[in-house]
DSSP file (Angstrom, degrees, kcal/mol; ACC not computed):
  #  RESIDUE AA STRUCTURE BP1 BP2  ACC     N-H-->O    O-->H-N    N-H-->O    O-->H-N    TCO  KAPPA ALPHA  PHI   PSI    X-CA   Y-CA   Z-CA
    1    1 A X              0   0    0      0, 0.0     2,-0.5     0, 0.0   140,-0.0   0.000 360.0 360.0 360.0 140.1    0.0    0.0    0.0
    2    2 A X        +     0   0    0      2,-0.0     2,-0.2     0, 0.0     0, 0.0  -0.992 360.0 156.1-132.1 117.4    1.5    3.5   -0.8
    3    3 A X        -     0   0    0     -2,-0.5     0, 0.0     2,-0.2     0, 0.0  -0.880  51.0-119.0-141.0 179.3   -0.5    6.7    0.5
    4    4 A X  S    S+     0   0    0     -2,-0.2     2,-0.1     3,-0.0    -1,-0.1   0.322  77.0 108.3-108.0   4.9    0.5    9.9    1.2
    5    5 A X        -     0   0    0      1,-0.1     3,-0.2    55,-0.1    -2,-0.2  -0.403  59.4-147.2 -69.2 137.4   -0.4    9.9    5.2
    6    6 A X  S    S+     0   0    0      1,-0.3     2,-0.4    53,-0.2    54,-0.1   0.804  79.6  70.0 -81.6 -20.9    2.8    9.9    7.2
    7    7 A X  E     +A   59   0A   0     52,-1.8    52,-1.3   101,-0.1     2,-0.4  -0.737  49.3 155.1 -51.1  35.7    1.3    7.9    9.9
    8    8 A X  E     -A   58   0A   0     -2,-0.4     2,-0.8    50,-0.2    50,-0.2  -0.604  18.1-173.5-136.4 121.2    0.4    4.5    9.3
    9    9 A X  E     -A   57   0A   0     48,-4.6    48,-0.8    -2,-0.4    46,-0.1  -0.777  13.2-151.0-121.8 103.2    0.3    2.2   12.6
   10   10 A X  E     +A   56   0A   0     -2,-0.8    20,-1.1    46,-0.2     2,-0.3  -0.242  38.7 117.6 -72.4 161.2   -0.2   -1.0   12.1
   11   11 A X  E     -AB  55  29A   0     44,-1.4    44,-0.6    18,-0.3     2,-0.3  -0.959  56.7 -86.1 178.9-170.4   -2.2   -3.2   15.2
   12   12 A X  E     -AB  54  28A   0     16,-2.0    16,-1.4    -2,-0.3    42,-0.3  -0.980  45.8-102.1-119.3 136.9   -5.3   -5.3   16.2
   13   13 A X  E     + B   0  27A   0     40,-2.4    39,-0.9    -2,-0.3    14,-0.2  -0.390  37.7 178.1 -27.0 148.2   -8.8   -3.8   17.4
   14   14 A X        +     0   0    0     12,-2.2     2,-0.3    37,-0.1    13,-0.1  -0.062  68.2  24.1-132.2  14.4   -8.3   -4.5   21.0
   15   15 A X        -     0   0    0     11,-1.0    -1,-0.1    35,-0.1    37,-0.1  -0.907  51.3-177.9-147.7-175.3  -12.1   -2.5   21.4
   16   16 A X        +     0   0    0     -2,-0.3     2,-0.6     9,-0.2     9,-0.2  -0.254   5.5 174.0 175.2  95.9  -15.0   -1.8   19.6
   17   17 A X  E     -C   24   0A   0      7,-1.1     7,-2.1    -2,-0.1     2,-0.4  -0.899  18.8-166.6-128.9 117.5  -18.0    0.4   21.2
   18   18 A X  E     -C   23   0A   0     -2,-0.6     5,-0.2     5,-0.2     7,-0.0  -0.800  10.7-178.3-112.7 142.3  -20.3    0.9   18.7
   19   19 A X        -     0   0    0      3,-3.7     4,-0.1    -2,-0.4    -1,-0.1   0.397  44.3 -78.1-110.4 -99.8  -23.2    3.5   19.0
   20   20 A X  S    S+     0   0    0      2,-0.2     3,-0.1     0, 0.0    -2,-0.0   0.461 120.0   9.6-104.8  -9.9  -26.1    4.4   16.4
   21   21 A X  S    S+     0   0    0      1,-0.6    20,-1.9    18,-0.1    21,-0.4   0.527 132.9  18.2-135.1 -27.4  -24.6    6.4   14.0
   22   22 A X  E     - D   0  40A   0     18,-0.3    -3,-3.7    19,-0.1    -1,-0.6  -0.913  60.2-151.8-137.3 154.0  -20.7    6.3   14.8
   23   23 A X  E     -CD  18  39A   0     16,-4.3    16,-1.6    -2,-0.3     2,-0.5  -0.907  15.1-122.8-122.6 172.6  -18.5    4.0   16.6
   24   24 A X  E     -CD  17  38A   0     -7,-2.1    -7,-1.1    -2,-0.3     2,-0.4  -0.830  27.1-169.5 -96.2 129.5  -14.7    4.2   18.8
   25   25 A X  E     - D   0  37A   0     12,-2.2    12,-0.9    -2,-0.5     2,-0.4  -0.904   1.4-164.3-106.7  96.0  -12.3    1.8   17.4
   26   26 A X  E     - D   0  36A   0     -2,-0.4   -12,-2.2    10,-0.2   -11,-1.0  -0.800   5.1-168.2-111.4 150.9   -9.3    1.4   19.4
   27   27 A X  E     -BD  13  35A   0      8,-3.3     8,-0.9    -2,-0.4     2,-0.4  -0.919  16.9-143.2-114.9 139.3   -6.4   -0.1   18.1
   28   28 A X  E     -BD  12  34A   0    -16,-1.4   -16,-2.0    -2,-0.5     6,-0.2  -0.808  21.5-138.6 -96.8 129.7   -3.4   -1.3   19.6
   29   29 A X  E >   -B   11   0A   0      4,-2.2     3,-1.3    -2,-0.4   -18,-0.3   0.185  35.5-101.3 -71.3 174.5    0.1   -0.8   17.6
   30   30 A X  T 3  S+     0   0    0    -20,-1.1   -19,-0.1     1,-0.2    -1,-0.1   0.886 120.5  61.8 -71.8 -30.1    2.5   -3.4   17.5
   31   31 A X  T 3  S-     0   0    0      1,-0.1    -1,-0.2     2,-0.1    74,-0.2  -0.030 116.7-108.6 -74.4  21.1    4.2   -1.4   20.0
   32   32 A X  S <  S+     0   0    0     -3,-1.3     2,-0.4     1,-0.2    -2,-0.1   0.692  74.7 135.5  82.2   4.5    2.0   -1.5   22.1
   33   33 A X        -     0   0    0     70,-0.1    -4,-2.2    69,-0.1     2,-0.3  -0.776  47.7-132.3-108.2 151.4    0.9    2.0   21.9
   34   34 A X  E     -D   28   0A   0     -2,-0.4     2,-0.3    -6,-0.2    -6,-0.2  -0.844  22.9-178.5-110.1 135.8   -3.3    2.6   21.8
   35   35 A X  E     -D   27   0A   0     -8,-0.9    -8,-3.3    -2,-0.3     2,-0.5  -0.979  11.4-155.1-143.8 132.2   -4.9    4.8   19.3
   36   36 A X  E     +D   26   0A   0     42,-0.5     2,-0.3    -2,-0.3   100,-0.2  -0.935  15.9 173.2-102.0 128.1   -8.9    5.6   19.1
   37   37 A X  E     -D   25   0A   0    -12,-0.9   -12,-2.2    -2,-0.5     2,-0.5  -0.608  20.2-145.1-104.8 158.4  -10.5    6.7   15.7
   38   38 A X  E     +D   24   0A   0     95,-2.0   -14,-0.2    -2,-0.3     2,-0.2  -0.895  26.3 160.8-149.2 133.3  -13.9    7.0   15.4
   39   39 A X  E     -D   23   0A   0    -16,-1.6   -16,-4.3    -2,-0.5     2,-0.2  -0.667  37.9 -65.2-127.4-178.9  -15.8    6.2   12.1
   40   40 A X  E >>  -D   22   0A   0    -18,-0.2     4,-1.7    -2,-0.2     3,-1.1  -0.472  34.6-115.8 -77.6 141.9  -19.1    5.4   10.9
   41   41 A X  H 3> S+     0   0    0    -20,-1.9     4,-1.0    -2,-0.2     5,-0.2   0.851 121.6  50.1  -1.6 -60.8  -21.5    2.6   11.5
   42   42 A X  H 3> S+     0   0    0    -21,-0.4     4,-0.7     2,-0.2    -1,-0.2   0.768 108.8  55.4 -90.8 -13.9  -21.2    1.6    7.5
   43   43 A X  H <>>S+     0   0    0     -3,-1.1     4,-3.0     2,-0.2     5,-0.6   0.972 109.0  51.8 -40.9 -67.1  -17.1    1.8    8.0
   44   44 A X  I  <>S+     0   0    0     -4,-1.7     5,-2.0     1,-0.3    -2,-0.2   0.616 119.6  27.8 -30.3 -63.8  -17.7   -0.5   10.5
   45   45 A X  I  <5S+     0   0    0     -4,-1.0    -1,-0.3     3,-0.3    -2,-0.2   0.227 114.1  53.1 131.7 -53.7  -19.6   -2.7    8.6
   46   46 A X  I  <5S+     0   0    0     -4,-0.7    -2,-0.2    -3,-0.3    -1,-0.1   0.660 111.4  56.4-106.1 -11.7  -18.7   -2.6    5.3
   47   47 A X  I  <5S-     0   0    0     -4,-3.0    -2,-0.2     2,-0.1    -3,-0.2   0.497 102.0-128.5 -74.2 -29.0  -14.6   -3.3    6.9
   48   48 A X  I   < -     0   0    0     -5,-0.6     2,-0.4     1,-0.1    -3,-0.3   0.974  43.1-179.0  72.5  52.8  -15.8   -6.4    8.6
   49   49 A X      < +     0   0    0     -5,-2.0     2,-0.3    -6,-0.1    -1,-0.1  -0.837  15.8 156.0 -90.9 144.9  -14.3   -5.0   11.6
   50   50 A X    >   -     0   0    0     -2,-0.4     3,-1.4    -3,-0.1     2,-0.4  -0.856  52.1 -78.9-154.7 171.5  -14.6   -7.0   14.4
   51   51 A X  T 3  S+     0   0    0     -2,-0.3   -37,-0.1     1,-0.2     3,-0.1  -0.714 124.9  32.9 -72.1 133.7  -11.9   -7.1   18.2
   52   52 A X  T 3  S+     0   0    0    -39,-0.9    -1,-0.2    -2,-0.4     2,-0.2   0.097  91.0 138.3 114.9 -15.8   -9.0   -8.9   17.2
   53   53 A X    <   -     0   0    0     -3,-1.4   -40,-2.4   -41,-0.1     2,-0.4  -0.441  54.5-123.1 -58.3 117.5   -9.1   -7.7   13.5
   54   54 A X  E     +A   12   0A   0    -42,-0.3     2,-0.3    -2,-0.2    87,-0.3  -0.653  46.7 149.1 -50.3 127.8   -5.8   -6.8   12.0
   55   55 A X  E     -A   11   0A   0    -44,-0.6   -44,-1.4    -2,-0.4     2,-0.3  -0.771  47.3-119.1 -93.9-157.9   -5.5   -3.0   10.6
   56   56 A X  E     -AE  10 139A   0     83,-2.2    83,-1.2    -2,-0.3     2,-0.4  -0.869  20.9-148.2-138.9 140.1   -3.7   -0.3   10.0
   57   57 A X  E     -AE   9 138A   0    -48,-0.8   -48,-4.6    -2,-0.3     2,-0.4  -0.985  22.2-159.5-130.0 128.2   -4.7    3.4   11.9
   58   58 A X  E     +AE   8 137A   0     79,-1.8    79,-2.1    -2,-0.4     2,-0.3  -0.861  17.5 171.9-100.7 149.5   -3.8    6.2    9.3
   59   59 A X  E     -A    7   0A   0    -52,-1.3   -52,-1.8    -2,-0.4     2,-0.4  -0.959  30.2-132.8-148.4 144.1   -3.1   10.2   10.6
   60   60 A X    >   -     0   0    0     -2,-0.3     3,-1.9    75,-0.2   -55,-0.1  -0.683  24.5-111.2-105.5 156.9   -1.8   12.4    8.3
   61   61 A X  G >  S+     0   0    0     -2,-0.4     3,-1.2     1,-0.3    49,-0.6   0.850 119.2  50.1 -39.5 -53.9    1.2   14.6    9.7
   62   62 A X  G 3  S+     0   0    0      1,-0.3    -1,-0.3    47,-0.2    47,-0.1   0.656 102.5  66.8 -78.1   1.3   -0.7   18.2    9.9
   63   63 A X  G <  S+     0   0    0     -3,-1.9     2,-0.4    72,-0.1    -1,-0.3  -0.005  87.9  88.5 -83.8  22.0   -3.6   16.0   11.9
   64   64 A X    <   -     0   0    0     -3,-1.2    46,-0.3    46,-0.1     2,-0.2  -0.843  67.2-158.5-139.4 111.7   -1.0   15.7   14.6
   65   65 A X  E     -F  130   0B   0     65,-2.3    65,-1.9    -2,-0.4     2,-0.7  -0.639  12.3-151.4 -94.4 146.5   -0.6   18.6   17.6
   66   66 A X  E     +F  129   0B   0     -2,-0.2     2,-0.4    63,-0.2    63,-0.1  -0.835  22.9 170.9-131.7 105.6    2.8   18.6   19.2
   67   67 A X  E     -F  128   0B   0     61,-1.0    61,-1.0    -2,-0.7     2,-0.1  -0.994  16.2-148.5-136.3 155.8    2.8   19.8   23.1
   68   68 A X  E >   -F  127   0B   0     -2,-0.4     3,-0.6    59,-0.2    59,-0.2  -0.370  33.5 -63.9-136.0 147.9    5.4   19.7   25.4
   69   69 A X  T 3  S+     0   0    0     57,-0.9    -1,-0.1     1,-0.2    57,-0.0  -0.301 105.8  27.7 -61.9 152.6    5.7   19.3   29.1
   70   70 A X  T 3   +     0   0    0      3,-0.1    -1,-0.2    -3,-0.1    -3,-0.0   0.367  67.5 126.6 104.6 -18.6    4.3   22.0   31.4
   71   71 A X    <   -     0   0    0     -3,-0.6     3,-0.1     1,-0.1    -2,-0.1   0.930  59.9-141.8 -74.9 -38.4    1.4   23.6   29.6
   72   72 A X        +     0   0    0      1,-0.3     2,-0.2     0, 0.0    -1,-0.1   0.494  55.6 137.5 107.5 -18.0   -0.9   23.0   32.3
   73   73 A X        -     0   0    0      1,-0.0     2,-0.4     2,-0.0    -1,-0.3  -0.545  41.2-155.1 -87.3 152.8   -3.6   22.3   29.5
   74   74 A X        -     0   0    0     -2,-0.2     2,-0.3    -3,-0.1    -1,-0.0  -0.948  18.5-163.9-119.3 131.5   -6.3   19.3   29.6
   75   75 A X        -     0   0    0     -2,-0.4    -2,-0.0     2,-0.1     0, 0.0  -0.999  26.0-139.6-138.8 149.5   -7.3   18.5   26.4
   76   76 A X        +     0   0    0     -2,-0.3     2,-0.1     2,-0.1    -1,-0.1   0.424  67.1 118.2 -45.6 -35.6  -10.6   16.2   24.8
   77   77 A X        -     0   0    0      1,-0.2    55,-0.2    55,-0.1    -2,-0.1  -0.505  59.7-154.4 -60.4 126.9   -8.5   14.6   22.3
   78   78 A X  S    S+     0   0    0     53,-0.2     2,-0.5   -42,-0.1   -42,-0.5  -0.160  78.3  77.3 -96.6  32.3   -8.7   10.9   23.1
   79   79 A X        +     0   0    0    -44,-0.1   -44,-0.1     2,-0.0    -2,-0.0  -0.977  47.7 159.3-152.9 113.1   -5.0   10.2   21.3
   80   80 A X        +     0   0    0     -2,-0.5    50,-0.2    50,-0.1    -2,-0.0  -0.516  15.9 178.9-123.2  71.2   -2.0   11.5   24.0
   81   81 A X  E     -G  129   0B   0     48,-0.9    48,-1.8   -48,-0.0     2,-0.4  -0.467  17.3-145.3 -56.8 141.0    1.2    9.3   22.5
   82   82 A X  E     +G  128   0B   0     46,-0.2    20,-0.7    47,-0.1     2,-0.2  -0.998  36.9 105.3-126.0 137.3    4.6   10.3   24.8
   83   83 A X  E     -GH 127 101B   0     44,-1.5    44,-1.9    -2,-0.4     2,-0.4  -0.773  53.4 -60.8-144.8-167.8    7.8   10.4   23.5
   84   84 A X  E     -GH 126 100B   0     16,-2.5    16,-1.6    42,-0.3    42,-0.3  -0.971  34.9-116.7 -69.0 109.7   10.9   11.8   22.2
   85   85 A X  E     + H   0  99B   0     40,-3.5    39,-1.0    -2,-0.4    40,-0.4  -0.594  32.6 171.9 -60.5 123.1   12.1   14.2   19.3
   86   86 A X  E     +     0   0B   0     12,-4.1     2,-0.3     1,-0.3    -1,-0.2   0.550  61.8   2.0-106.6 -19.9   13.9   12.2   17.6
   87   87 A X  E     - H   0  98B   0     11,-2.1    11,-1.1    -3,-0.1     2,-0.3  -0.931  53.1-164.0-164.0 148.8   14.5   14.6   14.7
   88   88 A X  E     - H   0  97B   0     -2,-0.3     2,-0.8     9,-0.2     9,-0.2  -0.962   6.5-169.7-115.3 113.7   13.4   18.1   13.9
   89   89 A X  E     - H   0  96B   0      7,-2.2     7,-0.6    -2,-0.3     2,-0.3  -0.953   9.5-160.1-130.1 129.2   13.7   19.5   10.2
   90   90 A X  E     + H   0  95B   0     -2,-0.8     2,-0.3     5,-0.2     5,-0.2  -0.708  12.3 177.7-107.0 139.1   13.1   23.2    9.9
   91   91 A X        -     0   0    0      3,-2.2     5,-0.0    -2,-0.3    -2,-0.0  -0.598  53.3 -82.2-129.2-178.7   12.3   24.3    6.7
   92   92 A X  S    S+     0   0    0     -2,-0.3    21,-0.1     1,-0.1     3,-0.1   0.624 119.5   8.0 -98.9 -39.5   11.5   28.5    6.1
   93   93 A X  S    S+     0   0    0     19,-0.1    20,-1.4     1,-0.1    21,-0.4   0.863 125.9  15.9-122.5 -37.2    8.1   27.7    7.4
   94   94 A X  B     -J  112   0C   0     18,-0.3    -3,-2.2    19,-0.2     2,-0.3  -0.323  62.3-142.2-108.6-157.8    7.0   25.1    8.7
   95   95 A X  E     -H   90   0B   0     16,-1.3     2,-0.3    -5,-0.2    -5,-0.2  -0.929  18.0-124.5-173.8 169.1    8.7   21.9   10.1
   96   96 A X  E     -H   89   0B   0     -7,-0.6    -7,-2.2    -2,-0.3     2,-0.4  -0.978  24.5-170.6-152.2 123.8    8.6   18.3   10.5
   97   97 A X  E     -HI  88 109B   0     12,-2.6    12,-2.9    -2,-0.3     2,-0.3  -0.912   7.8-166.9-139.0 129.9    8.7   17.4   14.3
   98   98 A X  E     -HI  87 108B   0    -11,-1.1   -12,-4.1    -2,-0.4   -11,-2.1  -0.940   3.3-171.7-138.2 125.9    9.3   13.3   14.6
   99   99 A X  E     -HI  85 107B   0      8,-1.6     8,-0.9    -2,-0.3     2,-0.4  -0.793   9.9-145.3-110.2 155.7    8.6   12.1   17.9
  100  100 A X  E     -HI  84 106B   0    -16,-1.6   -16,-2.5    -2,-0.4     6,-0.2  -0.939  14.2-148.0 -93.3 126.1    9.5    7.9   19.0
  101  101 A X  E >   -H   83   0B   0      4,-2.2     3,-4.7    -2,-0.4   -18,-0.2  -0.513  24.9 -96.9-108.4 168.1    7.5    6.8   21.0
  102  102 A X  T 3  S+     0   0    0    -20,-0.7     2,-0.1     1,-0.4   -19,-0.1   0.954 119.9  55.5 -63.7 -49.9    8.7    4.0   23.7
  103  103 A X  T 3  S-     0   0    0      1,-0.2    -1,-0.4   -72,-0.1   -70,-0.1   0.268 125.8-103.1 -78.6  49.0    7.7    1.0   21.9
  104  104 A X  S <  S+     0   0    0     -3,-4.7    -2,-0.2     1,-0.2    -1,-0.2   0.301  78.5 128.2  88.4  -6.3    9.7    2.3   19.2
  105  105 A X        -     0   0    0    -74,-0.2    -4,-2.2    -5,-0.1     2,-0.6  -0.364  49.0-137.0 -88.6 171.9    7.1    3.8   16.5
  106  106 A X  E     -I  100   0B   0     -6,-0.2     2,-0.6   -23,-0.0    -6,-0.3  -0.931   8.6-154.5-130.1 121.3    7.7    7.4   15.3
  107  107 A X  E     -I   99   0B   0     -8,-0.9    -8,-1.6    -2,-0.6     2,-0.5  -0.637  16.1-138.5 -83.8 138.8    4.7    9.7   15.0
  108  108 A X  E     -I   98   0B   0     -2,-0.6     2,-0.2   -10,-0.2   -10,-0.2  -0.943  20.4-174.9-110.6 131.9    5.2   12.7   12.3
  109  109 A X  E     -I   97   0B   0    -12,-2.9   -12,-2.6    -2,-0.5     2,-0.3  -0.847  18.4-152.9 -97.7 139.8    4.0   16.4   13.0
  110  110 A X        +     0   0    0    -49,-0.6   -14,-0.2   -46,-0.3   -46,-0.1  -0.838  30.1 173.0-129.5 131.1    4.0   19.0   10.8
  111  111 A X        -     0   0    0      1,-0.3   -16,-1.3    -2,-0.3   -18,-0.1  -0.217  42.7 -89.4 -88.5 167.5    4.4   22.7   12.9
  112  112 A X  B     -J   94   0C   0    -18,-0.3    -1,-0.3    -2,-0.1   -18,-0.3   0.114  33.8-129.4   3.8 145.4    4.8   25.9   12.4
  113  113 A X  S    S+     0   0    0    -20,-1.4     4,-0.2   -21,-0.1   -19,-0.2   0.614 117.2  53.5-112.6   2.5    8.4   26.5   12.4
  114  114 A X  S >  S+     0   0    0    -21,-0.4     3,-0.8     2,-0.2     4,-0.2   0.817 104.4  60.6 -58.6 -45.9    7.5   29.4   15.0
  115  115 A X  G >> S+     0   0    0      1,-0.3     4,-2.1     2,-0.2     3,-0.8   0.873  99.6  53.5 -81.0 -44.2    5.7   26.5   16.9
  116  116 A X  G 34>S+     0   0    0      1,-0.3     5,-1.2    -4,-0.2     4,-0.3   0.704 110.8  44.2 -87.1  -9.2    8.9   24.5   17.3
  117  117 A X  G <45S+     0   0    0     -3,-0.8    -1,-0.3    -4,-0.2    -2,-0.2   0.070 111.6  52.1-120.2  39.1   10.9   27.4   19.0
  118  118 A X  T <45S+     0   0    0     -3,-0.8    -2,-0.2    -4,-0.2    -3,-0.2   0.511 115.8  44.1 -70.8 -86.8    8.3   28.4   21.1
  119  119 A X  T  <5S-     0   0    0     -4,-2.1    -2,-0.2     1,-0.2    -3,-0.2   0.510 100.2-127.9 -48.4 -14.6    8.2   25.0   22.1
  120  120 A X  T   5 +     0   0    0     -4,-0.3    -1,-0.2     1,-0.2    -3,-0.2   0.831  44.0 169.7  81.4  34.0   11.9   24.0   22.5
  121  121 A X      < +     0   0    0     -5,-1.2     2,-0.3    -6,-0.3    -1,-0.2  -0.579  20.7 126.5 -74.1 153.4   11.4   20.9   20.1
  122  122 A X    >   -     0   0    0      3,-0.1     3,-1.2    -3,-0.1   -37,-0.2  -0.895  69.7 -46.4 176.5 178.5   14.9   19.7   19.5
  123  123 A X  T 3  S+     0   0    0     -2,-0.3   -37,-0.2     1,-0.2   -38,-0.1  -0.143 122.2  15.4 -61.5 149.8   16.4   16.2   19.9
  124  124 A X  T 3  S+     0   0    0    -39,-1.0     2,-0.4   -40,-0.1    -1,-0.2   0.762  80.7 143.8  54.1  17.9   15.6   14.4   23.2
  125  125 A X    <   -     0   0    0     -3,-1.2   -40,-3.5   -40,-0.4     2,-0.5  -0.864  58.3-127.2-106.1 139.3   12.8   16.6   24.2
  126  126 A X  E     - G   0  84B   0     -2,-0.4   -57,-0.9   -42,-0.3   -42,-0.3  -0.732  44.3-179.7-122.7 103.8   10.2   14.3   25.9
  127  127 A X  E     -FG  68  83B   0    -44,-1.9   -44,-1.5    -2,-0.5     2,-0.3  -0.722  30.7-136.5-117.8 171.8    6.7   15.6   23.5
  128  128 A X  E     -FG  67  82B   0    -61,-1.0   -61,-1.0   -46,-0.2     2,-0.7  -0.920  19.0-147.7-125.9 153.2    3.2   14.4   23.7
  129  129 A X  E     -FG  66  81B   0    -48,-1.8   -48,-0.9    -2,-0.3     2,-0.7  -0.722  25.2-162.0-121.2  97.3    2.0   13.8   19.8
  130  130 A X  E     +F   65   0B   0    -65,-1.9   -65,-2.3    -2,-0.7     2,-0.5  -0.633  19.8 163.5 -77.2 102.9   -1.9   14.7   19.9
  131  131 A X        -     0   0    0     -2,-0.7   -53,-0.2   -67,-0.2     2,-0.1  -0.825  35.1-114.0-133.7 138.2   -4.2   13.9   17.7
  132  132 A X    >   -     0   0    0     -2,-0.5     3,-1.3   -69,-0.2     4,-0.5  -0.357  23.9-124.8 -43.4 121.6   -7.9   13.8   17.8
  133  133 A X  T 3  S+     0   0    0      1,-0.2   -95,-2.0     2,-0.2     3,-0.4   0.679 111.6  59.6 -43.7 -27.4   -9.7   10.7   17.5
  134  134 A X  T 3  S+     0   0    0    -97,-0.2    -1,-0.2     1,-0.2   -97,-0.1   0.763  95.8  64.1 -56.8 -44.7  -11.8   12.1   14.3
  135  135 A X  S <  S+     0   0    0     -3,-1.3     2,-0.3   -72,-0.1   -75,-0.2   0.729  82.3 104.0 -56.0 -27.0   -8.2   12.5   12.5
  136  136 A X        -     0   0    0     -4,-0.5     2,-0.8    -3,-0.4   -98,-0.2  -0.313  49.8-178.7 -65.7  95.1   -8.2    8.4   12.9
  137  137 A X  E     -E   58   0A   0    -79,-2.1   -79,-1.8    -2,-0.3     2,-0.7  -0.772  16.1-156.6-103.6 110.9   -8.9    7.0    9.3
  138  138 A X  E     -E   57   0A   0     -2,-0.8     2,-0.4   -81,-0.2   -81,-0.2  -0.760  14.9-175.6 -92.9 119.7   -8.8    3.0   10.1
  139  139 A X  E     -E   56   0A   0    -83,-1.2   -83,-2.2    -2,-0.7     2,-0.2  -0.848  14.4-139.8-121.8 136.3   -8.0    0.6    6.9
  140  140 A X        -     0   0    0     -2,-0.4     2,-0.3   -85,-0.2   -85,-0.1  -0.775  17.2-121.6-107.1 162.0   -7.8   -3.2    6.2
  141  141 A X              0   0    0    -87,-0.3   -87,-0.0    -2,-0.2     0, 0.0  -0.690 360.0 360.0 -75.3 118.6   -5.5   -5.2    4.2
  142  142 A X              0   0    0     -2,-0.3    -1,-0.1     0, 0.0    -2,-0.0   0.639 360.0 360.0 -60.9 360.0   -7.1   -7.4    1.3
């Protein structure tokens, strides 16, 4: 499979709470890291998804908010991943903030490049990579 999302986490459902119009999918990576999407009923459905199901959770880089310890803020986004910067590439405007996360996977942001010296991203900076559960586009394998 080739897309253009930078994000691609491979896993199994390890939940599935479905309501009347939408349901929560969470998946668990191979690493052991948990991510909830939520899609529609006819996703659902028309995916065969079922707990135990292999897939793939896609999030595309700019779907991914990059905040640092200390802010003090609580936030509604059901997706907190913690990590590391492991590499920063600053470009004239924007940036490309890649955090590793403990079981090894690397979420991609892309910031502001204002956003990343405000924040102090740099190598070894302990980031949270936040992304909304709505950003969470869940795909099977034929």
């Amino acid at each position: 499979m080739k897309i253009s999302a930078r994000n691609a986490f491979e896993g199994k459902i390890s939940a599935l709470h479905s309501g009347p119009v939408s349901a929560e999918v969470e998946v668990t990576t191979t690493g052991g890291d948990k991510l909830v999407g939520t899609i529609t009923q006819g996703s659902v459905q028309s995916l065969g998804l079922v707990v135990g199901k292999e897939v793939v959770a896609l999030i595309k880089a700019s779907n991914v908010l990059v905040m640092t310890e200390g802010s003090g803020v609580k936030l509604s986004a059901r997706n907190c991943l913690t990590g590391k910067v492991s590499k920063v590439v600053t470009g004239p405007v924007s940036a490309e903030v890649i955090i590793t996360l403990a079981g090894g996977a690397q979420v991609y942001a892309s910031v502001t490049r204002e956003a990343t010296e405000e924040l102090g991203l740099k190598e070894g900076v302990t980031a949270h990579a936040i992304i909304k559960a709505s950003s969470v586009i869940i795909g099977v394998k034929n």
